[in-house]
C-alpha positions in Angstrom: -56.8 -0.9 -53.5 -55.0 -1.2 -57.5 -54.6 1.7 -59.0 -53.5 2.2 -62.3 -51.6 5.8 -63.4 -52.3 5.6 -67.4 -50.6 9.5 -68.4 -48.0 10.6 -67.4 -48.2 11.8 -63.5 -45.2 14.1 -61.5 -43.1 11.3 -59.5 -44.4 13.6 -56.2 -48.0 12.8 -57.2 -47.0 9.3 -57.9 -45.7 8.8 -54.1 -48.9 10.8 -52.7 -50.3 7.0 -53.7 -47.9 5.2 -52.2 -47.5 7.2 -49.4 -51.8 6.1 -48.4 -51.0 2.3 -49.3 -52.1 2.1 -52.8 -50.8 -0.6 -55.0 -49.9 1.4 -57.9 -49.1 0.4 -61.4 -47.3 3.4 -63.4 -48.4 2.3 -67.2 -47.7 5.6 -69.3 -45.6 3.5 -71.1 -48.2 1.1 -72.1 -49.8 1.0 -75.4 -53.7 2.3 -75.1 -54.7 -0.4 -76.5 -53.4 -3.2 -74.5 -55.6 -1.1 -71.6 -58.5 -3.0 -72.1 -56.9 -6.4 -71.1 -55.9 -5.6 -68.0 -58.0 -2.4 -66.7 -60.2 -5.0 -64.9 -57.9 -5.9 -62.1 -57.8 -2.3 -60.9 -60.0 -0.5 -58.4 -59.2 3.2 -59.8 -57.4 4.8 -62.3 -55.9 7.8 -62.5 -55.9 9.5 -66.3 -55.0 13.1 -68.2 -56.0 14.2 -71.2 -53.9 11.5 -73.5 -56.5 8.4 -71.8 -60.0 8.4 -73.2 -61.9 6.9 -70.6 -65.5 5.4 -73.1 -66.6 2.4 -74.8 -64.7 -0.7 -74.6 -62.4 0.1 -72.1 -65.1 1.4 -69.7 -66.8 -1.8 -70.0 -63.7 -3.6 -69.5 -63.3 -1.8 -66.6 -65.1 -4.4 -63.9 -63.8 -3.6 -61.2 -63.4 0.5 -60.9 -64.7 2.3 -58.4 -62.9 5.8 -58.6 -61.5 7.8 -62.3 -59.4 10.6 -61.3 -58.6 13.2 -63.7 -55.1 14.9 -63.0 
């Protein structure tokens, strides 16, 4: 399973992740609007309150199965 950390996220909570197997793709750093272009080749996606998670980049979002909120 992919699954992209889009806010910020303590490195311990990162690991937890890792730690079960997860392919994980730390992108704070990425601008939220490149998002859209690449959200669909993750199973979940784990956001805080600087990701809006609505319109287009929900529907971009083909593949996701699980939005965590941190």
């Amino acid at each position: 399973m992919k699954v992209i950390i889009t806010d910020k996220l303590a490195p311990a909570g990162v690991q937890l992740f890792k730690d079960a197997g997860y392919d994980v793709k730390e992108a704070w750093a990425l601008p939220k609007e490149d998002l859209p272009s690449i959200i669909g080749d993750y199973d979940a996606i784990v956001i805080r309150s600087a990701t809006k998670l609505k319109g287009a980049l929900l529907d971009a979002a083909t593949n996701l199965k699980v939005v965590g909120r941190a």
